[in-house]
N, C-alpha and C positions, 0 to 999 in steps of 0.2 A: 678285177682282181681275182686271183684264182689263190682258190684255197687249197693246203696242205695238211693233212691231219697228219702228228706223230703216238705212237703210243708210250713212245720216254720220256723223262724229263728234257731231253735236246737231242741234237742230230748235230753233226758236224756240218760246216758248210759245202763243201767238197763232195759229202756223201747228200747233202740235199739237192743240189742242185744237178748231180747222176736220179736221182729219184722222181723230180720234175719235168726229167729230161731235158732240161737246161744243156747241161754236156753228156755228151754220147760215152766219155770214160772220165777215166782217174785225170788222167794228164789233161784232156781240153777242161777239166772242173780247175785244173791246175792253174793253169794259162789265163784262161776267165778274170781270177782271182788275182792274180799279180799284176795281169797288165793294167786294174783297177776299173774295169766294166762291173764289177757286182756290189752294189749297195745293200747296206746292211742297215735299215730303219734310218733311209737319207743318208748316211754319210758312207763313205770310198771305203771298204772294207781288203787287205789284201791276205790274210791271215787264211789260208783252207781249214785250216785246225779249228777255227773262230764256233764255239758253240753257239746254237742258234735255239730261241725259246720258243714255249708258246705265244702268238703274241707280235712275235717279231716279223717284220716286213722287208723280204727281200727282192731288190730291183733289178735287172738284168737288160738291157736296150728298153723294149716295150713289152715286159713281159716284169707280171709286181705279181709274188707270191705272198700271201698272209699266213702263216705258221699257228695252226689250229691244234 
């Protein structure tokens, strides 16, 4: 599991997953998200806007982010 540190209280899903380099831009973070590939602490998340915490674990194929 690879760890993420933020220094805000959250990050936008969209903008974390450009930061993880999960998606190379705006629109494939876009895509990612709607077509329902990106889990949000186990459950199908499709929302890019979706604030994401300390704490919070996000899944992507074989690739699990921990939100430090």
């Amino acid at each position: 599991m690879e760890k993420i540190e933020i220094k805000t209280e959250s990050i936008n899903l969209d903008q974390l997953l450009k930061w993880a380099n999960i998606a190379a831009s705006g629109g494939e973070a876009k895509q990612l998200i709607q077509s329902g590939e990106v889990l949000l602490n186990g459950a199908v998340e499709t929302r890019r806007g979706k604030k994401v915490y300390r704490n919070d674990i996000v899944t992507v194929g074989d690739r699990t982010i921990k939100v430090i």
